[in-house]
C-alpha positions as CSV (number, residue, x, y, z in Angstrom):
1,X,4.2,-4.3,-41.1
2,X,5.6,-7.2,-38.5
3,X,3.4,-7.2,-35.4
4,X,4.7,-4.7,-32.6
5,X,4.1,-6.3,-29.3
6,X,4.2,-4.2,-26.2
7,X,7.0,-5.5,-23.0
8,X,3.7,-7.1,-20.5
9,X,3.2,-8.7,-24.4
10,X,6.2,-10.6,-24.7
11,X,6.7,-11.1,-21.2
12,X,3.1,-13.2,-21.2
13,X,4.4,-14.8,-25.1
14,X,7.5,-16.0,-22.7
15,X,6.1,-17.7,-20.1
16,X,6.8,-15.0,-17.5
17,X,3.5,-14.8,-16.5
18,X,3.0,-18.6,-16.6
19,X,2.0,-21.4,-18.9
20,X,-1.7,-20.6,-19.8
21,X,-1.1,-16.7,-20.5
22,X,1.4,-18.0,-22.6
23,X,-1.1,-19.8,-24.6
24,X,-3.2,-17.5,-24.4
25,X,-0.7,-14.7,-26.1
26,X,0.6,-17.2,-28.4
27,X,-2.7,-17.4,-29.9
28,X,-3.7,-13.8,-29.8
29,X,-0.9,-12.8,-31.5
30,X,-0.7,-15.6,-34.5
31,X,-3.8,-14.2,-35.4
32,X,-3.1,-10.7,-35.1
33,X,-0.3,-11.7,-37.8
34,X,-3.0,-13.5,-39.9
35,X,-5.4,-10.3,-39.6
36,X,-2.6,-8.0,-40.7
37,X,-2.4,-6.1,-37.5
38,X,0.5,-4.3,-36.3
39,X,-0.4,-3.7,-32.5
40,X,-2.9,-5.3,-29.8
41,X,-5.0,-2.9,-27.9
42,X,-6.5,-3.6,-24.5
43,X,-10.1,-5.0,-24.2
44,X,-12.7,-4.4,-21.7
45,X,-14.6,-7.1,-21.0
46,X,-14.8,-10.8,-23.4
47,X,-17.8,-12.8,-24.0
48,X,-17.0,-16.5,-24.5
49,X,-18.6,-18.7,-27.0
50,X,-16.0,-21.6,-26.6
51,X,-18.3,-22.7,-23.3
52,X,-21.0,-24.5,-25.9
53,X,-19.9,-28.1,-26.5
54,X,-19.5,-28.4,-29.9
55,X,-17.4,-31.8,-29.8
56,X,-14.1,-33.2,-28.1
57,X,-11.8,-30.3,-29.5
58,X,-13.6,-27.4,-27.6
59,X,-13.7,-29.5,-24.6
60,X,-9.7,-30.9,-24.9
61,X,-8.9,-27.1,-25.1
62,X,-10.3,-25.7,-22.3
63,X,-8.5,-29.0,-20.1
64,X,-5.4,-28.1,-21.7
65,X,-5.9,-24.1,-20.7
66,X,-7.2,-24.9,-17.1
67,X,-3.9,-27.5,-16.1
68,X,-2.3,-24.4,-17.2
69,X,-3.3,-22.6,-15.0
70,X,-5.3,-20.0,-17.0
71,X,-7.1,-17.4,-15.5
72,X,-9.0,-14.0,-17.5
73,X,-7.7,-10.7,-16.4
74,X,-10.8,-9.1,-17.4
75,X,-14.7,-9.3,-16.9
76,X,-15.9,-12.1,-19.1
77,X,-19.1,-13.5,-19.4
78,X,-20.3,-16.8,-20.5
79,X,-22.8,-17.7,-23.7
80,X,-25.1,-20.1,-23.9
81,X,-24.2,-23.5,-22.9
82,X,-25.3,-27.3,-24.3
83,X,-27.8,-28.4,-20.8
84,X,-30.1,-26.2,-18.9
85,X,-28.5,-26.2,-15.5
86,X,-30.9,-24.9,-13.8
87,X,-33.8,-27.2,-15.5
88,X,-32.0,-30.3,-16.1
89,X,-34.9,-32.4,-16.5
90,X,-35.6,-30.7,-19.5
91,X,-32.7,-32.1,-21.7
92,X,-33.7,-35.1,-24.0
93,X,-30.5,-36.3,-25.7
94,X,-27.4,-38.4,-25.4
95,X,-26.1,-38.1,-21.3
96,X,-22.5,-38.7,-22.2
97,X,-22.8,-35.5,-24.4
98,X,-25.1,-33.8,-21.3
99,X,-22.4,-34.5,-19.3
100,X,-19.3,-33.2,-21.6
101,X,-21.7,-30.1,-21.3
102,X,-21.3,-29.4,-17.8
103,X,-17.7,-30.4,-17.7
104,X,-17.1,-27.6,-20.7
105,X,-19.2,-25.3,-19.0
106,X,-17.6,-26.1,-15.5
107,X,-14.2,-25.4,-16.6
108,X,-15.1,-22.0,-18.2
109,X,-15.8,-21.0,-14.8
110,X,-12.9,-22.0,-13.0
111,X,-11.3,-19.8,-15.1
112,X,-13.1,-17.2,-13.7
113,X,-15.2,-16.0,-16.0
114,X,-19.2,-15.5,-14.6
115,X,-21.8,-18.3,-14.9
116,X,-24.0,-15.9,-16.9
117,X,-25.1,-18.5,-19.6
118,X,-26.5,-16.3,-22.1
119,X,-26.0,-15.0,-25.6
120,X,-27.1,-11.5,-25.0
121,X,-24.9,-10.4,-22.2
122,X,-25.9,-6.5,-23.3
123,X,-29.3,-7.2,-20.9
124,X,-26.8,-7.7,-18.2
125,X,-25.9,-4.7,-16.1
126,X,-22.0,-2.9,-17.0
127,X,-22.4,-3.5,-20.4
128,X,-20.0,-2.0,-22.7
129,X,-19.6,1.9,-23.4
130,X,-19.5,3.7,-26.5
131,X,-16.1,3.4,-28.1
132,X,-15.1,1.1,-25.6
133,X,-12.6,-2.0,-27.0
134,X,-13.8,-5.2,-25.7
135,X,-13.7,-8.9,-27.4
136,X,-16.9,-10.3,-28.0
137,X,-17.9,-13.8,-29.3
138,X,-21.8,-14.7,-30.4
139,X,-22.8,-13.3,-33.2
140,X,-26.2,-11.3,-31.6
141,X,-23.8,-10.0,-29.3
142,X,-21.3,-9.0,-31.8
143,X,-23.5,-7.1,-34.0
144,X,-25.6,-5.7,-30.8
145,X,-22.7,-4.2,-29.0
146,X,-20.9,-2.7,-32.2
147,X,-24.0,-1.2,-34.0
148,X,-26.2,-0.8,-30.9
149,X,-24.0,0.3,-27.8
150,X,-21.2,1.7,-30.4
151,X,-18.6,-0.7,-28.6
152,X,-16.2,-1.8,-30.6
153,X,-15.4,-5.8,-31.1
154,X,-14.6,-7.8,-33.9
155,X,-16.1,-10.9,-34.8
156,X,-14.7,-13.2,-32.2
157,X,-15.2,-17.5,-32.1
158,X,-14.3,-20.1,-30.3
159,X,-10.7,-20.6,-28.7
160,X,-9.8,-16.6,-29.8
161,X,-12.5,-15.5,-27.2
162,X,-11.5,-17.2,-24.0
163,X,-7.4,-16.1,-25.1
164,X,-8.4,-12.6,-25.3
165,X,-10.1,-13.0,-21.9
166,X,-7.1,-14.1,-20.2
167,X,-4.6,-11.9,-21.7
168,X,-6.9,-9.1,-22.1
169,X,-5.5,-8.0,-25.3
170,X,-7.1,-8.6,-29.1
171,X,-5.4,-7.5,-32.7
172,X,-5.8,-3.7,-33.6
173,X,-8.1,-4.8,-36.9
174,X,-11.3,-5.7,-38.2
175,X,-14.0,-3.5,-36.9
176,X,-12.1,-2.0,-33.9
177,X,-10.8,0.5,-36.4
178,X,-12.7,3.5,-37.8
179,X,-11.4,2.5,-41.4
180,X,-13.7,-0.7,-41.1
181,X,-16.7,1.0,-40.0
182,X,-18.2,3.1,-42.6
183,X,-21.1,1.6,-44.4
184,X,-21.2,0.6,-48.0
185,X,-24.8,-0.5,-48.6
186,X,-27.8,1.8,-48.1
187,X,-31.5,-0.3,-47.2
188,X,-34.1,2.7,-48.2
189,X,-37.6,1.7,-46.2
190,X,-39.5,5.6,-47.6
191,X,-41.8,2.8,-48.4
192,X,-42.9,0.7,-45.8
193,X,-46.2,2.4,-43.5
194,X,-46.2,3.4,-39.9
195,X,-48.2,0.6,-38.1
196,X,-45.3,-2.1,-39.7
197,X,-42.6,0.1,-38.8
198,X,-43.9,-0.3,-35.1
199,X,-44.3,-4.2,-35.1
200,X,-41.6,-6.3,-33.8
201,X,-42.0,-8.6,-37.0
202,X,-40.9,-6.3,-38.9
203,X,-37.1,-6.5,-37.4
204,X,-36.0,-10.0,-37.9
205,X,-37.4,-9.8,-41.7
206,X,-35.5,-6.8,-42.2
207,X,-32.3,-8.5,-40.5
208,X,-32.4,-11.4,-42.5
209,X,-32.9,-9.4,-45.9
210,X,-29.5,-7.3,-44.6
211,X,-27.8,-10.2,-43.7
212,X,-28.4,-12.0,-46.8
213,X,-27.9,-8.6,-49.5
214,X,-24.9,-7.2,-47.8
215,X,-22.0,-9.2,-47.9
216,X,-18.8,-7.8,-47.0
217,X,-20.2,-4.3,-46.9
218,X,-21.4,-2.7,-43.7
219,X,-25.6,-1.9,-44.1
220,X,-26.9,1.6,-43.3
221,X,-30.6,2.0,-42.7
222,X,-32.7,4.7,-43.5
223,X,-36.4,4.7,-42.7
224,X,-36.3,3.4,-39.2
225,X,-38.5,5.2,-36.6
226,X,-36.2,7.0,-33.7
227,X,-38.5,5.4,-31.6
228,X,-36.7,1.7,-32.2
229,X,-36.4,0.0,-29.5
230,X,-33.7,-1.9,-28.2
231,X,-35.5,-5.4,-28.7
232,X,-36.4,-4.5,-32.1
233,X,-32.8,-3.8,-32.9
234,X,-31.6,-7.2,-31.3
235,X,-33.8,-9.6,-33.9
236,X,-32.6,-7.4,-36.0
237,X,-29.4,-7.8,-35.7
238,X,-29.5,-11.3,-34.6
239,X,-30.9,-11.9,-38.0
240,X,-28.3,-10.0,-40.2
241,X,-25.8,-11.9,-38.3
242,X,-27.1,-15.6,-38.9
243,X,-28.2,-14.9,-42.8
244,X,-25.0,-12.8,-43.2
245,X,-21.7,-11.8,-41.5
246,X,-23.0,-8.8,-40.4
247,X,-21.2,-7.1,-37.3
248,X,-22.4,-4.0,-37.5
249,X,-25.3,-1.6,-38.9
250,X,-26.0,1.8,-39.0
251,X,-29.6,2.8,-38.1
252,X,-30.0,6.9,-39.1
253,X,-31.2,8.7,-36.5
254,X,-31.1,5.9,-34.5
255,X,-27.9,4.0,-33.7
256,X,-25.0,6.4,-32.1
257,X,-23.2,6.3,-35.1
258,X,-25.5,7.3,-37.3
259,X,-26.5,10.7,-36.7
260,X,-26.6,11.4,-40.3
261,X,-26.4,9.6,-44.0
262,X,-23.0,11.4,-44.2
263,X,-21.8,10.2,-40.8
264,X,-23.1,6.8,-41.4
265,X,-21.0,6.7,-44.9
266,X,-18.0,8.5,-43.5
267,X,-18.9,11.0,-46.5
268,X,-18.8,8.2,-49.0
269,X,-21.4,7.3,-51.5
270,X,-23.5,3.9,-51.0
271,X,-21.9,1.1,-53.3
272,X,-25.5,-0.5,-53.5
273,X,-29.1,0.7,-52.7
274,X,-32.0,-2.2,-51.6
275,X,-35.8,-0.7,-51.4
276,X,-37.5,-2.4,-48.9
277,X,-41.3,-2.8,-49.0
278,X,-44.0,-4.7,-47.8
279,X,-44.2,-7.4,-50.3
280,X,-40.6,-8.1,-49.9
281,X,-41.0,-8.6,-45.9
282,X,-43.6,-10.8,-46.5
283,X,-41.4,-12.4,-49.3
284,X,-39.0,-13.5,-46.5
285,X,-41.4,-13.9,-44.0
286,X,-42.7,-17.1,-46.7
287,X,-39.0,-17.7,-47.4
288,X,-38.4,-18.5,-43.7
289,X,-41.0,-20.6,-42.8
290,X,-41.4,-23.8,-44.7
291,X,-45.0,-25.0,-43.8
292,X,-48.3,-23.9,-42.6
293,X,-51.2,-25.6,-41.0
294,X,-51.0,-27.5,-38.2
295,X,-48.2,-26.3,-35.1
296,X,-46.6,-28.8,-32.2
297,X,-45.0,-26.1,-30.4
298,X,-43.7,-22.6,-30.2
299,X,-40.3,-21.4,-29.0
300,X,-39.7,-17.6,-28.2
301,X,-36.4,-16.1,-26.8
302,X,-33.1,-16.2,-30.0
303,X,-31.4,-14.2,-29.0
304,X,-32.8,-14.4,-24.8
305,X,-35.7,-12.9,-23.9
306,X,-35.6,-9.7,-22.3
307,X,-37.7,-8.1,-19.3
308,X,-39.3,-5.9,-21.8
309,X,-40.5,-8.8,-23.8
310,X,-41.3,-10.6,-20.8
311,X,-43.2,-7.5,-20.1
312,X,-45.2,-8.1,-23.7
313,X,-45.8,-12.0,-23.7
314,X,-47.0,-12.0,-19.9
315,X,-50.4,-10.3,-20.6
316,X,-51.1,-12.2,-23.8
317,X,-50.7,-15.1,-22.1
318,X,-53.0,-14.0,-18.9
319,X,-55.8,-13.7,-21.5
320,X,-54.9,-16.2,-23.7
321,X,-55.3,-20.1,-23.1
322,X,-52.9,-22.0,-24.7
323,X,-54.1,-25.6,-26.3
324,X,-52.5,-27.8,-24.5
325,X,-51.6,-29.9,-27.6
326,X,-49.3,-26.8,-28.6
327,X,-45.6,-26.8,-26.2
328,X,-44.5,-23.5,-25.3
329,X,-40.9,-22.6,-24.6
330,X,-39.5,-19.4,-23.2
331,X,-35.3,-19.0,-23.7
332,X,-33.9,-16.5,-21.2
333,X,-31.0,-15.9,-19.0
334,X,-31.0,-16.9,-15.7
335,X,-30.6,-13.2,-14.7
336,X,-33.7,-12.1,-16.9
337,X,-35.7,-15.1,-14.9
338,X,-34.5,-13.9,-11.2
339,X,-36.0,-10.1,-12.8
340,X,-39.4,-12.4,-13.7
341,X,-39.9,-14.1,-10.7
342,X,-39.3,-10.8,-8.7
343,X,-41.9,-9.1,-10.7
344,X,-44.3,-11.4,-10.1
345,X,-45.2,-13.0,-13.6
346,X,-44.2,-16.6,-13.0
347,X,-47.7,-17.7,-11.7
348,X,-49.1,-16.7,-15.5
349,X,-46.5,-19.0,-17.4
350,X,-46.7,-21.7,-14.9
351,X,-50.9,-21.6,-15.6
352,X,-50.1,-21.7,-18.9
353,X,-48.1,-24.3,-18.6
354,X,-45.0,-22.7,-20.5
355,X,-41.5,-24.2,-20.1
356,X,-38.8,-21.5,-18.8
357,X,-35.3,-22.4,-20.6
358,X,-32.1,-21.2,-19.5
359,X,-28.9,-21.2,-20.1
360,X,-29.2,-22.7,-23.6
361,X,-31.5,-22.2,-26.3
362,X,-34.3,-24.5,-28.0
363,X,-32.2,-24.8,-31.6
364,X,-29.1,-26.0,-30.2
365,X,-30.2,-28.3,-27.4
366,X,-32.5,-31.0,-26.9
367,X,-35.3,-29.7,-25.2
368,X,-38.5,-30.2,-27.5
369,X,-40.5,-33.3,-27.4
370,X,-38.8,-36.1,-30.2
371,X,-42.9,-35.9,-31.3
372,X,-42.4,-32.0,-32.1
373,X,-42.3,-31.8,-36.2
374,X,-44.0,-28.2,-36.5
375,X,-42.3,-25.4,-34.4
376,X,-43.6,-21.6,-34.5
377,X,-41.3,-19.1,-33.6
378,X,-40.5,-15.3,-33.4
379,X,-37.2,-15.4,-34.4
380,X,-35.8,-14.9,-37.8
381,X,-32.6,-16.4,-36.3
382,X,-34.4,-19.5,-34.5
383,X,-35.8,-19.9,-37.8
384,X,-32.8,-19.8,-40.0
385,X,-30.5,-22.3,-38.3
386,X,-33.6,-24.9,-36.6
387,X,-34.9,-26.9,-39.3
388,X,-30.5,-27.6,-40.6
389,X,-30.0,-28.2,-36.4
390,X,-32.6,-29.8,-34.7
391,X,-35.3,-31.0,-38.4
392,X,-38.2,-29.3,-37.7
393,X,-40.0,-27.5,-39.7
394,X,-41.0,-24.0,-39.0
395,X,-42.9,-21.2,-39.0
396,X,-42.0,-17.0,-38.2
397,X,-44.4,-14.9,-37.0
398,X,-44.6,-12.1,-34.9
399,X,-44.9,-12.6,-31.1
400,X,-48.9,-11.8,-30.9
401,X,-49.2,-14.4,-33.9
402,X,-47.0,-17.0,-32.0
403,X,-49.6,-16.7,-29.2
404,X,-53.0,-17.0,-31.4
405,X,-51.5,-19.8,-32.9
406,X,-50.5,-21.0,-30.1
407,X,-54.2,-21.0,-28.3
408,X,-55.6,-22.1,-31.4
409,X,-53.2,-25.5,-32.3
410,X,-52.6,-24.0,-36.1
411,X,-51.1,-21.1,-37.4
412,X,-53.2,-17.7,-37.7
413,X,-51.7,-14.6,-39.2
414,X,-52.3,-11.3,-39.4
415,X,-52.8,-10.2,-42.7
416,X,-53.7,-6.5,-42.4
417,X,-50.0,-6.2,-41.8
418,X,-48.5,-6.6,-44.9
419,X,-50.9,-4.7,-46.8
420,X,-50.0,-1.4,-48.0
């Protein structure tokens, strides 16, 4: 069917509202027609990916939309950007490409869209409601706000993002629609004991096995305590997201819509089936990290750290004293740091001598030390894309690990956990 568009449409795809909605709509709507879509529907809110330097194109676009005038019409939010700004010292690499940085990232927010700098804007406050449309880019935050909050985005990149921001419209497709959510592939953990269930290790692992056995199908999850936490569901779908294209999963009993096999299916009957156990966690756990021994650093926070987390790492580190041949990086949003420093927990971390990064991440910036050839992480998704981005080789484990290993300059494991 041609693409309907509604009279504010084609008033914006005519100019009427001015040159940069008319870019804007142009764009939206050629890929509404290469997505099939008939209609756009209103969104929300956007996330914007496009403010992450990733060479003279992403930064020639967002000139060309700011002499246009451009402005969003809804709340948008920033990701991650290429310097820290509020740690600048801490950048290592080319100037002329630090500086292209905070031009990128400077424009973004003359378009009006909020200096959040973070690639998990669902810790911010007015996140998304259930069912709500929005147009998310990031792939954490994709995944996160479809299977977690029960928003509904599709899997938005560069250029699309900061388009659907200013026009505040996105194509009626993808995984807006309820035809596109159903799941197709059921991940069965009957086998997996309690006491792994309730470590945060276990959620990356899992993530990254999803990611990498699901394909085009949508994953359902059965086995997963109700007691999940948020966190736990963020590696986990930070991971699906970087192995895979997963944006979305169904957690029974657990996600909102999920209340059931049957609902998660939409009454249909699983295309595949995956057993998870033990041995096959600690499979990937192996798969992911490609040396042992001896660590240089360990980096914490893909996707951002959260309060909670902050709230887990700040007492291993008050009893814990970290070699001081070992680096140790902390990625959060600068909103997530203000929350910190009013708590009262910055005094540990600077005693520890841990390194706060904001506004970008370890893997896609650089921060560590040109020395650093060993890096140990939490992360499944840190550890998937790091050694391709930044050659280092790394290790996973979980967070208590990262900080043993960390006090003791090589890596210790806990190996009660994967028995069983």
């Amino acid at each position: 069917m041609p693409l309907e568009l509604s009279a504010r449409d084609r008033a914006m795809l005519d100019g009427d509202a001015g040159e940069g909605p008319r870019i804007a709509m142009r764009i939206v709507a050629s890929m509404a027609e290469v997505l099939d879509a008939d209609h756009l529907i209103d969104v929300a809110s956007a996330h914007v990916d496009g403010c992450l330097y990733q060479g003279q194109a992403s930064l020639d676009f967002a000139e060309r939309l700011a002499r246009a005038g451009a402005r969003v019409s809804i709340p948008t939010t920033l990701n991650v950007g290429g310097v820290d700004l509020l740690h600048p010292g801490l950048y290592r690499g080319d100037p002329d490409r630090a500086a292209r940085s905070r031009r990128l990232m400077g424009l973004y927010e003359g378009m009006g869209c909020r200096p959040t700098w973070t690639c998990a804007p669902y810790q911010l406050p007015d996140r998304p409601s259930f069912g709500q449309h929005v147009a998310w880019a990031e792939s954490n935050a994709i995944v996160f706000a479809n299977s977690v909050l029960g928003a509904r985005t599709d899997r938005y990149g560069d250029f699309i993002d900061i388009c659907a921001a200013i026009t505040g419209r996105a194509p009626a497709a993808g995984l807006h629609l309820d035809a596109n959510r159903a799941g197709g592939i059921l991940f069965r953990l009957s086998s997996v004991p309690g006491r792994l269930l309730s470590e945060d290790i276990l959620y990356p692992l899992l993530g990254h096995l999803i990611g990498a056995e699901s394909g085009s199908l949508i994953p359902v999850i059965d086995g997963l305590p109700p007691t999940t936490t948020e966190d736990q569901l963020k590696a986990l779908g930070a991971a699906a997201a970087s192995s895979g294209s997963v944006g979305l999963f169904h957690a029974v009993g657990v996600t909102p819509e999920a209340g059931s096999l049957e609902q998660a299916f939409a009454g249909r009957v699983p295309r595949r089936e995956v057993t998870v156990t033990p041995a096959l966690m600690a499979e990937i756990r192996d798969g992911l990290s490609t040396t042992t021994g001896r660590i240089d650093a360990v980096s914490v926070g893909t996707p951002h750290f959260s309060l909670d987390e902050f709230g887990a790492l700040t007492p291993l580190i008050e009893r814990t004293a970290i070699n001081p041949e070992v680096d140790f990086y902390v990625s959060t949003s600068r909103a997530i740091l203000a929350e910190v420093e009013r708590m009262g927990w910055m005094s540990a971390y600077r005693r520890a001598g841990i390194q706060i990064v904001t506004d970008t991440c370890t893997y896609i910036a650089p921060i560590l030390s040109p020395s650093t050839r060993v890096v140990m992480t939490n992360s499944g998704k840190w550890a998937y894309y790091a050694p391709g981005n930044i050659g280092v080789e790394v290790v996973l484990g979980s967070l208590a690990e990262c900080v043993r290993s960390a006090a003791e300059g090589r890596v210790w494991r806990d190996d009660a956990l994967w028995r069983g």
